[in-house]
N, C-alpha and C positions, 0 to 999 in steps of 0.2 A: 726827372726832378722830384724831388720830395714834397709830398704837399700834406699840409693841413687841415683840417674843417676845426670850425671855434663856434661853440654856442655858447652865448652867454645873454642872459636874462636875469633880472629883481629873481630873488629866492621867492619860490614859489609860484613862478610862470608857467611851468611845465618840462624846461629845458633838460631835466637828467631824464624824464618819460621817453622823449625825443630822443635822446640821444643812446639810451636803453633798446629802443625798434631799431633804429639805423644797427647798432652794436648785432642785431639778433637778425635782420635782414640781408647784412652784407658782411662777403668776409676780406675785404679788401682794408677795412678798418682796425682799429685796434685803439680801446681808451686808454688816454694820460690819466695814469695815479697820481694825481695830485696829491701833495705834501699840507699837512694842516697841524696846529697846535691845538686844536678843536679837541673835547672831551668826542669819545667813539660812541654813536647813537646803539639802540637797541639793534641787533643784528648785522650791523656792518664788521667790517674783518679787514682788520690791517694787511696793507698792502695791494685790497682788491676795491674795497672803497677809498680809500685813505691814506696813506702812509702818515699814521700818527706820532708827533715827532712832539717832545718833551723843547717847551720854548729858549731853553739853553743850548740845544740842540740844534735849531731851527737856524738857529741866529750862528753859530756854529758853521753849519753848512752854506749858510751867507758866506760867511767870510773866506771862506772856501771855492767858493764860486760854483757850486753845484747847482744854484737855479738859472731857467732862462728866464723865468720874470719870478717876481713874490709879491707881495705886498700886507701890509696891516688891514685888514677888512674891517676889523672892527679892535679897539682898545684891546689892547693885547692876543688878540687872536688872529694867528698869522695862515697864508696859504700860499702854494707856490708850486711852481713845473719844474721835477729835476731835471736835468739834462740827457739823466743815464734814462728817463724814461722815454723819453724823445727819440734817442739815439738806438732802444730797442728796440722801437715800434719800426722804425728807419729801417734796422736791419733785416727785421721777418720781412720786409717789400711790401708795408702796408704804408698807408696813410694814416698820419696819427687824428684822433679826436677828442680835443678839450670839450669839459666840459665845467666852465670857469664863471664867475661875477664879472657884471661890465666893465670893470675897470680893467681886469686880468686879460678878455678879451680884448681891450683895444690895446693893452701891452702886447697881446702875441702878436695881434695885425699889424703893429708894427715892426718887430722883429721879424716876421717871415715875409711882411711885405704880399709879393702876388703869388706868393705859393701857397698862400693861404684864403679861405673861405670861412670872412666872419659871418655869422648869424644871430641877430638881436630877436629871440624868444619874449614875443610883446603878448601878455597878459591883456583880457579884453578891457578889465578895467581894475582900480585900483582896488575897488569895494568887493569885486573877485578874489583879486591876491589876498586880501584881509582872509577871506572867508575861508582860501584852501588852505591859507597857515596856519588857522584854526583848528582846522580838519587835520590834519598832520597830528594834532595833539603833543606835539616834543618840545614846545617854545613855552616859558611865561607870559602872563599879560603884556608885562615889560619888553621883551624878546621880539614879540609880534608889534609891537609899536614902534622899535625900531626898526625890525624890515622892513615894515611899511613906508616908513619916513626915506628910511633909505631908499626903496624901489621908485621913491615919487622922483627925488634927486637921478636916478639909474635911468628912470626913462627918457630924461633930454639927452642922451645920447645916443639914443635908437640911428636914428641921419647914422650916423659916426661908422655904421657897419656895412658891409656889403649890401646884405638883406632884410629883412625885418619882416617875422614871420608870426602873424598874429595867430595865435592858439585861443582859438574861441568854441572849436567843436576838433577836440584831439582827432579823432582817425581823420583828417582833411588836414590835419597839419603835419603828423606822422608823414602819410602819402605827398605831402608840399616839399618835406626835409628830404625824402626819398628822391624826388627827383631832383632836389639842389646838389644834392651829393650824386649823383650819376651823371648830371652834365658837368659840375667841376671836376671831377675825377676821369670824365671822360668813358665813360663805360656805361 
């Protein structure tokens, strides 16, 4: 059977770190390129972070039926799973791993159902995530105030997942991810 793993946490939980170790510790994996209408940050590379897609385009490939979920994250800024990327990872005999916003994961846990392993990347506290979006330095004032607001609405859904895996001291939570993916995968 095909399976899953889904991490999804508030921007700036830890969730791409995580999912960055799993990616570099196991090779039975392989990440979904998610699709985004997002301007490309300092150093990311289309196709390997990203598939940066021009919002007439996006909206295009909607109508086309090329995502298994999408959604508007924020006013005009779109993100979404192709299906042809899903359907690669399938074919190399890996198990795919999202690494998506809360709402994207509980899209995928529903579409894959028990073939998949959601994981809610729970930030120790809110005044934390404040502080690492900060630290990122890529957001404005503005920017940061709305992940914030947003991540406070994103946490009542934590329940909603499989797991829910508090990132308070990284290498315990790396090592925590490590082993959720070795019993769901079976290996």
């Amino acid at each position: 059977m095909h399976k899953v793993i889904i991490f999804s946490a508030p921007s700036g939980a830890g969730k791409t770190t995580v999912v960055r170790h799993l990616l570099g510790a196991r090779d039975d994996l392989a990440f979904s390129v998610s699709a985004t209408t997002r301007s490309k940050r300092t150093g990311e590379v289309d196709g390997r972070d990203y598939f940066f897609l021009d919002t007439e385009e996006f909206k295009r490939r909607i109508e086309h039926g090329d995502f298994v979920e999408y959604e508007e994250v924020y006013k005009g800024l779109f993100y979404g799973t192709l299906k042809s990327e899903v359907e690669r990872i399938w074919g190399e005999g890996k198990a795919v791993l999202f690494d998506v916003d809360v709402i994207g994961g509980l899209n995928l846990k529903k579409i894959f159902g028990n073939a998949a392993l959601s994981v809610f990347v729970k930030p120790p506290s809110l005044e934390v995530l404040e502080q690492r979006l900060r630290a990122r330095g890529t957001e404005t004032e503005e920017k940061v105030m709305e992940r914030v607001a947003k991540a406070a609405r994103e946490m009542e859904y934590e329940n909603a997942f499989d797991v829910v895996l508090l990132n308070d001291r990284l290498e315990d939570t790396k090592s925590k991810a490590g082993e959720l993916a070795a019993e769901f995968l079976g290996i």
